[in-house]
C-alpha positions, -999 to 999 in steps of 0.1 A, spaced: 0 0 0 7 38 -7 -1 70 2 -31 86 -17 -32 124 -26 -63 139 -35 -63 170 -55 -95 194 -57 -99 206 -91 -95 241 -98 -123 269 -99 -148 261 -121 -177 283 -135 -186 306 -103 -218 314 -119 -234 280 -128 -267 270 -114 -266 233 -132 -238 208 -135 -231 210 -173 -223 250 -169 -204 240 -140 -180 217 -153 -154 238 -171 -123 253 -154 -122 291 -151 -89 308 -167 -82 314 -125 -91 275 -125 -60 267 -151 -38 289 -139 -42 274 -101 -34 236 -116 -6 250 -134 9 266 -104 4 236 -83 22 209 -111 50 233 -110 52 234 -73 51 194 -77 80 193 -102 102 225 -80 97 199 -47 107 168 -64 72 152 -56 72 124 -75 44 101 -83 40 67 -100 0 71 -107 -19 92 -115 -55 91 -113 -91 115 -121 -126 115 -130 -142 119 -163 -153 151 -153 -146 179 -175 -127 200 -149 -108 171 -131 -96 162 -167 -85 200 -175 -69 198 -140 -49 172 -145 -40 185 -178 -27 217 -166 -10 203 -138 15 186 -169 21 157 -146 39 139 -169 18 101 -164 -4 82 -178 -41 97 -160 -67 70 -157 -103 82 -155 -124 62 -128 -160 77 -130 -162 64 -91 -139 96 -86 -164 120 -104 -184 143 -78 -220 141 -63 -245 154 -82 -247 188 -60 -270 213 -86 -289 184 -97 -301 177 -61 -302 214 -50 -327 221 -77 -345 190 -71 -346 202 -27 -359 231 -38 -391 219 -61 -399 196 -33 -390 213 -5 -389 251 -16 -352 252 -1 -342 276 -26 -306 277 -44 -282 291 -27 -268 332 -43 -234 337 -28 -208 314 -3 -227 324 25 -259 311 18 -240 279 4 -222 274 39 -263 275 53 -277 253 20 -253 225 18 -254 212 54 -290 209 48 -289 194 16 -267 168 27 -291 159 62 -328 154 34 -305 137 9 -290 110 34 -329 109 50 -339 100 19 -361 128 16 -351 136 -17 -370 117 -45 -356 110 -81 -318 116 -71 -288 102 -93 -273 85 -65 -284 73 -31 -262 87 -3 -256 54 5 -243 46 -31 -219 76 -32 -206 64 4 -198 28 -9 -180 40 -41 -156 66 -26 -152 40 1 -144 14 -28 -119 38 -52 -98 53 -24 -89 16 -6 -85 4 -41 -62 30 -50 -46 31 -16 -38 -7 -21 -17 -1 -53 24 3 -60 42 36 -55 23 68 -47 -11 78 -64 -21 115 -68 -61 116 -80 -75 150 -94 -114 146 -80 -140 173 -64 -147 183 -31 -175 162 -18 -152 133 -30 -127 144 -6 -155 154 22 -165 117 16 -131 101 15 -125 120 51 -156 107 65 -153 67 53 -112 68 70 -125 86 95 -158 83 107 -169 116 106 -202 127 115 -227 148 94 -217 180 104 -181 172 103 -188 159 68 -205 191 54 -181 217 75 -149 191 58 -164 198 19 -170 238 28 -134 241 32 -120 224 9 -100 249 -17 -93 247 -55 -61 228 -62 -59 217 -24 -42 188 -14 -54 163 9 -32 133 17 -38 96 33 -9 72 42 -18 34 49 -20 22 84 -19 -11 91 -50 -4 110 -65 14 81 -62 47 65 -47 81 81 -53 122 71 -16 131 70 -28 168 49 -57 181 48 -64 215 23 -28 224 20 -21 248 -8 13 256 -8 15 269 -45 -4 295 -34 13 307 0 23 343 -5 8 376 -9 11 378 -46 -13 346 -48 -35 352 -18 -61 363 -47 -65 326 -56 -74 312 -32 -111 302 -39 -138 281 -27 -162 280 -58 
C-alpha cells in the first residue's frame, strides 16, 4: 500500500446553477493547476500514478498540472450530483438555491441531512451509493504500488475523510466547505487502516502575490 493524494480541481464556472455550466475550469481554474504541477516538479514530488474522473474539470486539472503520467479516468472519482439535487430540494421542498458562499455554507449542510434521510425523491445516487463508491476507489487505489495522486471534487474528498475517518454529518459538510481549489489532501496506509496526513494544504499558493486565488467555488 501507498499514500493517496487527492487534488480538488481548480475553480470552475462561479456562476453555474446546473452541473453542465459547471463543469469547465475558469482561466483562475488553469492557472491554479498550473501553479500547483509546477510546485510538484520545483519539490521533487514524485508520483507513480496518476489518477481523475471523467469530469470535465478534473480532466483539464490534470492536464494543466503537466504531470507527466499516464491519467486513468475512474467515474467512481467524479463528484456528487450537487446542482442536480439542489434544484431538485428546492421543487420539493422550496429550499431555494443558494446566491453567494454564504448562503452555500447554510444550504449545503442541509442538503446533505434530506439527501441522506432519503427525503429527496428521483436523485442520481443514493447517499448510501456515493458512500460505498468513494469508500471502494480510495482503498483500491490506496492498495496499489508507489504513490497515487487523484484529481477529483470536493465532496469526493469530504467523503473520502468521513469513510477513514468516521466523521459525523456535520463534520462531513463543514470538511467539503473548506476544501479549496487545487488543495491537497493526503492519506498514508495504516496497518490499521487509513490516516489524514494533509488536509487542504495549498502551498502553490502561500504568498501575498497569490492570496487572490485562493477560492472556494
Amino acid at each position: 500500500m501507498s499514500h493517496v493524494t487527492l487534488v480538488r480541481h481548480g475553480q470552475a464556472n462561479t456562476t453555474a446553477r446546473d452541473e453542465l455550466s459547471y463543469d469547465r475550469l475558469s482561466d483562475l481554474g488553469r492557472e491554479q493547476a498550473r501553479w500547483l504541477g509546477a510546485h510538484l516538479r520545483d519539490t521533487g514530488e514524485v508520483f507513480a500514478r496518476a489518477y481523475s474522473g471523467t469530469l470535465q474539470r478534473h480532466v483539464e486539472t490534470a492536464r494543466e498540472m503537466a504531470l507527466g503520467l499516464e491519467v486513468v479516468r475512474d467515474s467512481r472519482l467524479d463528484e456528487l450530483e450537487y446542482f442536480t439535487m439542489a434544484q431538485l430540494l428546492f421543487a420539493q421542498h422550496g429550499v431555494a438555491l443558494p446566491e453567494n458562499r454564504e448562503a452555500f455554507v447554510l444550504h449545503l449542510p442541509r442538503l446533505f441531512g434530506y439527501w441522506r434521510e432519503g427525503r429527496i425523491a428521483d436523485v442520481p445516487e443514493s447517499f448510501e451509493s456515493f458512500e460505498s463508491r468513494v469508500s471502494a476507489v480510495i482503498s483500491e487505489i490506496a492498495a496499489g504500488e508507489g504513490r497515487a495522486v487523484v484529481v477529483t471534487s470536493g465532496g469526493l474528498i469530504g467523503m473520502a475523510m468521513r469513510v477513514t475517518m468516521g466523521l459525523g454529518m456535520t463534520a462531513f459538510a463543514h470538511a467539503c466547505l473548506a476544501i479549496e481549489n487545487t488543495s491537497l489532501h493526503r492519506f498514508q496506509p495504516l496497518p490499521t487502516g487509513l490516516a489524514l496526513t494533509l488536509f487542504n494544504a495549498v502551498p502553490h499558493l502561500d504568498g501575498a502575490e497569490r492570496s487572490f486565488a485562493r477560492t472556494h467555488l
